[in-house]
C-alpha positions as CSV (number, residue, x, y, z in Angstrom):
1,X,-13.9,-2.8,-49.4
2,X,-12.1,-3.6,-45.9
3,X,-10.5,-1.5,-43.6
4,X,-7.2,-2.9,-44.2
5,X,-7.1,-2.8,-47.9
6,X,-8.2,1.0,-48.0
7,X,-5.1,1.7,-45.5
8,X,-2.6,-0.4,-47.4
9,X,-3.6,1.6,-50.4
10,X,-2.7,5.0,-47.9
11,X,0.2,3.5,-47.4
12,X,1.6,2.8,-50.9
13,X,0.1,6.3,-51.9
14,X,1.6,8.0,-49.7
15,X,5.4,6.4,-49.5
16,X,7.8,6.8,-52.4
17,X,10.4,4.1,-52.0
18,X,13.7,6.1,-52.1
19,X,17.0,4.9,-53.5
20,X,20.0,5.9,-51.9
21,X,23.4,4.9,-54.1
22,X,26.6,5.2,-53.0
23,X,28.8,7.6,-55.8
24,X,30.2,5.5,-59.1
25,X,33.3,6.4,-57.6
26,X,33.2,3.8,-54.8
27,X,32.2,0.7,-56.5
28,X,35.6,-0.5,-57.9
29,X,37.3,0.2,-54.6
30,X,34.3,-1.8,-52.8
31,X,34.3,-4.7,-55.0
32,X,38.0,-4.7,-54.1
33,X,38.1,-5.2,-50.7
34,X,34.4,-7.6,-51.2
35,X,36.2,-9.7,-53.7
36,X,39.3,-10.7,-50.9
37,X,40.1,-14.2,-50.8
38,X,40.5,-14.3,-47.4
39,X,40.6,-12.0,-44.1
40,X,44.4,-10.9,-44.6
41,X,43.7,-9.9,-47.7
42,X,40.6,-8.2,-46.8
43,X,42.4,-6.3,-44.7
44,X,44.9,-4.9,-46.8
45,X,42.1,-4.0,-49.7
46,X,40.5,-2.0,-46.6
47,X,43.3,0.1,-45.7
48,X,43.8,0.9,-49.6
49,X,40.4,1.6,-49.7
50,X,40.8,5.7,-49.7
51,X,44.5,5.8,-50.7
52,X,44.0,6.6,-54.0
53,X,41.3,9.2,-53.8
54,X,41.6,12.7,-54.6
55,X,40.7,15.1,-51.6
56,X,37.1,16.2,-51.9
57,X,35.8,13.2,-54.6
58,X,33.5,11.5,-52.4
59,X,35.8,11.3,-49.3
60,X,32.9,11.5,-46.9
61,X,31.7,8.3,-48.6
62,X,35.4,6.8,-49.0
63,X,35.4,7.4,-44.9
64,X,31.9,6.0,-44.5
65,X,32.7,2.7,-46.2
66,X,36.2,2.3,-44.8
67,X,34.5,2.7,-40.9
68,X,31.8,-0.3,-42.2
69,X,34.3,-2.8,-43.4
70,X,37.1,-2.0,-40.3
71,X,33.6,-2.9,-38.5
72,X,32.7,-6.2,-40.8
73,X,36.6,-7.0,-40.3
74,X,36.2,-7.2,-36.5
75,X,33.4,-9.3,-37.0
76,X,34.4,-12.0,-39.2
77,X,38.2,-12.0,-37.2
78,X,36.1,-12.6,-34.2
79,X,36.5,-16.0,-32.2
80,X,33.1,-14.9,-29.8
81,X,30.7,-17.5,-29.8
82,X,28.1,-15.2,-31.9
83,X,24.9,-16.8,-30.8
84,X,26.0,-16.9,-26.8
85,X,24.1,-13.8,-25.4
86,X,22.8,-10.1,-26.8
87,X,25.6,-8.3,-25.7
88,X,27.8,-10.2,-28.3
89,X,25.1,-9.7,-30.7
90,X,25.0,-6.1,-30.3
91,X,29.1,-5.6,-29.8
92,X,30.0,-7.2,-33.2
93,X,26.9,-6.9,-35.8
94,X,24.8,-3.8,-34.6
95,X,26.9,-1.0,-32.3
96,X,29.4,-0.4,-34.7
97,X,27.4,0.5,-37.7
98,X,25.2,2.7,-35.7
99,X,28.6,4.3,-34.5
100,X,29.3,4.9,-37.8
101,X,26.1,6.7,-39.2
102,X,26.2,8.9,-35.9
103,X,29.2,10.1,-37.1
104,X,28.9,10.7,-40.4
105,X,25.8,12.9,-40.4
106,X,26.7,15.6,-43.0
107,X,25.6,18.7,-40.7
108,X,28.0,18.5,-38.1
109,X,26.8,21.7,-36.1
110,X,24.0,19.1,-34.8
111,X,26.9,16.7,-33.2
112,X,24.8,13.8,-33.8
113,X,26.5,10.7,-31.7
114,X,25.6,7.5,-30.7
115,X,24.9,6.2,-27.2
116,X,24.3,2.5,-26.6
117,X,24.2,-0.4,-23.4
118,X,21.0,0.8,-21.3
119,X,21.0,4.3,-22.4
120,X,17.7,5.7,-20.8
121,X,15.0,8.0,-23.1
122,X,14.3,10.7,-20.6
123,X,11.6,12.5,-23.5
124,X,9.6,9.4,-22.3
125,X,10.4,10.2,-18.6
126,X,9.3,14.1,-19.3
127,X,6.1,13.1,-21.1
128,X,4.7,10.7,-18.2
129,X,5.9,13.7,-15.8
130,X,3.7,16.1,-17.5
131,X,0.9,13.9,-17.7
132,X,1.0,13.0,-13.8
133,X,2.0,9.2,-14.7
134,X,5.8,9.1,-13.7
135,X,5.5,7.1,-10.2
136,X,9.2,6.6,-9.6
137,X,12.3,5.6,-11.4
138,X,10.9,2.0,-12.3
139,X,9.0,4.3,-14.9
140,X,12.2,5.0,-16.9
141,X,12.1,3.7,-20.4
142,X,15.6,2.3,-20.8
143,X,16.9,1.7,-24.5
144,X,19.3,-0.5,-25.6
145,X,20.9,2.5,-27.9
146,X,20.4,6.4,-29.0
147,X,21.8,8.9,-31.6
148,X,21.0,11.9,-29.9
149,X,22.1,15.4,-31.5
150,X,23.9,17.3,-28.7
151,X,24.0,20.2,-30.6
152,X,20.6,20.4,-31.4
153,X,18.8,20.7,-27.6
154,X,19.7,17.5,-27.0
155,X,17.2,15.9,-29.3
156,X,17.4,11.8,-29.7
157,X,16.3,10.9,-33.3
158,X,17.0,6.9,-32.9
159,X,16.0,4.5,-30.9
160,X,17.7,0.8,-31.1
161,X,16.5,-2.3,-29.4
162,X,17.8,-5.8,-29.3
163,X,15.6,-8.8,-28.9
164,X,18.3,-11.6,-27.2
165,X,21.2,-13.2,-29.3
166,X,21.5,-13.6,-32.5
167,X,19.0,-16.1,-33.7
168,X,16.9,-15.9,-31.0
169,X,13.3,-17.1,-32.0
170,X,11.4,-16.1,-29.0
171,X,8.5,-14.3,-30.3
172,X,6.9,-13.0,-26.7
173,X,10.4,-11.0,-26.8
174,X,10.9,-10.0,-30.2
175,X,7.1,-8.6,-30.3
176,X,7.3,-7.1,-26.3
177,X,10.5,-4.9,-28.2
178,X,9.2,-4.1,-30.9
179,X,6.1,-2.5,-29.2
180,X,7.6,-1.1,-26.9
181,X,10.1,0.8,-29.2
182,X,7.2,2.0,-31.1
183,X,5.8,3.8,-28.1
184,X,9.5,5.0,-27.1
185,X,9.6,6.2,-31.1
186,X,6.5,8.3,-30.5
187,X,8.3,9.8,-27.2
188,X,11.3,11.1,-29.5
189,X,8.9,12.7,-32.2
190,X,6.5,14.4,-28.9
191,X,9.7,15.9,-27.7
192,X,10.9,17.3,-31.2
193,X,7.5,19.1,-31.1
194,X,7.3,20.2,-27.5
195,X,11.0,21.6,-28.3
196,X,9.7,23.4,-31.5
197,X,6.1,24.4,-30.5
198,X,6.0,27.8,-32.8
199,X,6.3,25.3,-35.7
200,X,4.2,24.5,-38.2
201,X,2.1,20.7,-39.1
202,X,3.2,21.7,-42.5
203,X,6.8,21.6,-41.6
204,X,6.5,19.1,-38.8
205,X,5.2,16.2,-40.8
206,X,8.1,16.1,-43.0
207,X,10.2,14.9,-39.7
208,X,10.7,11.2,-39.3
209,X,12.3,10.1,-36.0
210,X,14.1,5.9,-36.3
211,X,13.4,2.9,-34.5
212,X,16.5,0.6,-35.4
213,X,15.3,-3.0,-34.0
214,X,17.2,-6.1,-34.2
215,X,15.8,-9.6,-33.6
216,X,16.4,-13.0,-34.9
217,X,19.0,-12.5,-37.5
218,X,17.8,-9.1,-39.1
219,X,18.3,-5.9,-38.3
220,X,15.3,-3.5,-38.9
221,X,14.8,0.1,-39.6
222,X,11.4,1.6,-38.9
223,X,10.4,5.5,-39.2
224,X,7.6,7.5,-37.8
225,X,6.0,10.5,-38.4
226,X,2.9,12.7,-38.1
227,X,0.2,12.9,-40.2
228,X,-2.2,16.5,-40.3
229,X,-5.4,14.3,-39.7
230,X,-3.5,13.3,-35.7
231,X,-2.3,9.5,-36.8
232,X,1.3,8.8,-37.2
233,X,2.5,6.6,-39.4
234,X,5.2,3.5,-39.1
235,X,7.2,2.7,-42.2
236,X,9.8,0.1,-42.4
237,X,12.1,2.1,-44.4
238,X,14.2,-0.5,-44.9
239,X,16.4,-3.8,-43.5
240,X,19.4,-5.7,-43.7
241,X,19.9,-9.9,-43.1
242,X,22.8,-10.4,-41.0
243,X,25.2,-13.6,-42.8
244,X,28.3,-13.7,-40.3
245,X,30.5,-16.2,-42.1
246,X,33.3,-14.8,-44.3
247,X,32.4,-17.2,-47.1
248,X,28.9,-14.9,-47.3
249,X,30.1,-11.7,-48.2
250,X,29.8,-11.5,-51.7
251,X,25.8,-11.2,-51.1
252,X,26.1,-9.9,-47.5
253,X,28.5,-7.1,-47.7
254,X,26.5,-5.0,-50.5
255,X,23.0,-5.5,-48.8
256,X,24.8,-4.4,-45.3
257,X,26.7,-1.7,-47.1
258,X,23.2,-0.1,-48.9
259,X,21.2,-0.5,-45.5
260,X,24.0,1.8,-43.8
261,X,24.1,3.9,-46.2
262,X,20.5,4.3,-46.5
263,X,20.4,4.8,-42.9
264,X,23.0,7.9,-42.7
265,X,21.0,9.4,-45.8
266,X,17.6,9.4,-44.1
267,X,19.0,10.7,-40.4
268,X,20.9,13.5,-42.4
269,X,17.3,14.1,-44.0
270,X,15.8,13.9,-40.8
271,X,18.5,15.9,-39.2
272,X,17.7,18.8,-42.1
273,X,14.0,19.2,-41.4
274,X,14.5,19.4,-37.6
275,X,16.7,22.5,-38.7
276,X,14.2,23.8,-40.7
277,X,11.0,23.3,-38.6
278,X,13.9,25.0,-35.3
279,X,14.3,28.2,-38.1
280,X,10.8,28.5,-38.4
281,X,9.9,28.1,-35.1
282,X,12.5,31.0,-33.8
283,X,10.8,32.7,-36.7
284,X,7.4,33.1,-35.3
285,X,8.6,33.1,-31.6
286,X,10.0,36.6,-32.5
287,X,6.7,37.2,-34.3
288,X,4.4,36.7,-31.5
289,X,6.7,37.9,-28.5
290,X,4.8,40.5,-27.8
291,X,1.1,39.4,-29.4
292,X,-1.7,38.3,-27.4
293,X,-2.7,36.4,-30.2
294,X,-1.3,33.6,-30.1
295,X,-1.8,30.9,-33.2
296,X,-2.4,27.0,-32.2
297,X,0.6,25.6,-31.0
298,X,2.6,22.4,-32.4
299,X,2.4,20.3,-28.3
300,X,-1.0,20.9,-28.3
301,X,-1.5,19.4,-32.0
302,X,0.7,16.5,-31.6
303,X,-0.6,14.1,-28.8
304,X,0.2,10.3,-29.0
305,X,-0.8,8.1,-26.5
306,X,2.4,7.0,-25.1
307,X,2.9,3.7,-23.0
308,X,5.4,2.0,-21.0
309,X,5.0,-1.6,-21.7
310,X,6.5,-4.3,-18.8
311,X,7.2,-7.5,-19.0
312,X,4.9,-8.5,-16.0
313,X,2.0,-7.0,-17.5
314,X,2.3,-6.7,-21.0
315,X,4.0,-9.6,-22.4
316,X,0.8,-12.0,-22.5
317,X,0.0,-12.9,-26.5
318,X,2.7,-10.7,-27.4
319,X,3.8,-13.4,-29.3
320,X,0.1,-13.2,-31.6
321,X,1.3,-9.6,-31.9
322,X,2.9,-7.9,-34.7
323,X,5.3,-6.0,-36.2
324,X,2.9,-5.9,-39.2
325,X,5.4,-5.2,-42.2
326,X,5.4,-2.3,-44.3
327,X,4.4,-2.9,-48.3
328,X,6.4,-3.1,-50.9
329,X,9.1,-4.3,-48.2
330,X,8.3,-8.2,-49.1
């Protein structure tokens, strides 16, 4: 039996494909505003999206999906030449929804919010710093987009990347980012344990950190997390096929709709285990403040190799490269 097919087995052992539906409540109020027969109408269906509703049934979700259509609104009402560079690719089909799950991460005491255009990943700076490989500022791993939890010591728990325009087909560049937000991915998840090094593996393999990638005319969502025997794994969790014509909504807006929503509902879990794994590490900290026994801490367990692709070096048969997807995904 091959390598390959003994990990793919791993893989599908080891991941239960969870489903994330939005309350009953919502539908009728979605297929409202989905069912518009054209943008004004649209428009009106999204301002009575939440009129009706009760406080407390399901308003975080009533708020959720009123943010993502006011987002697919400014899209489709757009006269942008969608195809004519990445910034217009990321300003009308990617920054906005990401805005949206920042904010509506349940635990608000982390103040998760989202950063985007060139926002640099300094946990990838501090780990080549204290490995005596950070030469000088070229170094800097700079990131198309971050949620980063400001109330939580500053932790970043996504990482976005854009490959070019929207149907850009250049595989040396969709490959180049998709590697090199793998290794910025593993930077996010070394910080969360340097942060939390009382911690146990138990509690620290149940955190996932996001790579959000999009390229061609998809939009990606990858996790990563540690495994006890020192491998980390790379999941597609999920993705969504962008279809920016009006006239597509009917399949477009539910797929877009369950990938958000998906999204939020894993950084919440995400968001939840960091708080746990930060409890138990304050937990033993107290326990062994005055010990000279100290146990086996979590930075000297978790130890990726991390990289800093370039373009000049690293881009030859990138395009022979993965991403490698996921099963069950296809």
């Amino acid at each position: 039996m091959s390598v390959w097919a003994d990990w793919l087995r791993f893989l599908k052992k080891s991941h239960v494909v969870k489903e994330y539906p939005l309350p009953a409540s919502c539908i009728k109020h979605m297929d409202a505003v989905i069912d518009s027969e054209d943008l004004t109408k649209f428009k009106k269906e999204i301002k009575r999206l939440s009129s009706g509703v009760e406080d407390g049934e399901d308003e975080e979700a009533f708020d959720f999906l009123e943010d993502i259509f006011r987002a697919t609104y400014k899209a489709y009402s757009s006269h942008q030449d969608i195809g004519s560079s990445e910034a217009v690719f990321n300003q009308l089909f990617v920054y906005p929804y990401l805005e949206v799950v920042a904010k509506s991460v349940k635990d608000y005491k982390c103040k998760a919010d989202f950063i985007h255009g060139g926002a640099y990943l300094d946990s990838k700076t501090k780990r080549l710093k204290s490995l005596g490989c950070y030469i000088n500022d070229k170094c800097q791993y700079k990131s198309d987009g971050l949620i980063k939890l400001y109330g939580t010591k500053k932790l970043k728990i996504l990482l976005f990347e854009t490959s070019g325009s929207l149907n850009n087909t250049d595989n040396v560049k969709i490959n180049f980012d998709h590697h090199k937000g793998t290794f910025g991915s593993l930077a996010l998840l070394k910080c969360i344990a340097d942060e939390f090094f009382f911690a146990s593996v138990e509690k620290f393999k149940k955190v996932k950190v996001f790579f959000v990638h999009a390229a061609e005319s998809q939009i990606q969502l990858w996790s990563i997390r540690f495994e006890p025997e020192g491998v980390f794994d790379f999941w597609r969790e999920t993705f969504f096929d962008i279809k920016p014509d009006f006239e597509d909504k009917l399949a477009a807006l539910p797929m877009l709709i369950s990938f958000c929503w998906t999204m939020k509902s894993l950084v919440e879990e995400a968001v939840d285990n960091i708080v746990a794994l930060r409890e138990e590490h304050n937990i033993k900290k107290t326990k062994y403040r005055y010990s000279s026994d100290t146990p086996v801490l979590l930075y000297d367990i978790v130890n990726p190799i991390i990289l800093k692709p370039t373009k000049e070096t690293d881009s030859t048969g990138m395009a022979e490269l993965g991403p490698f997807y996921s099963p069950l995904h296809d």
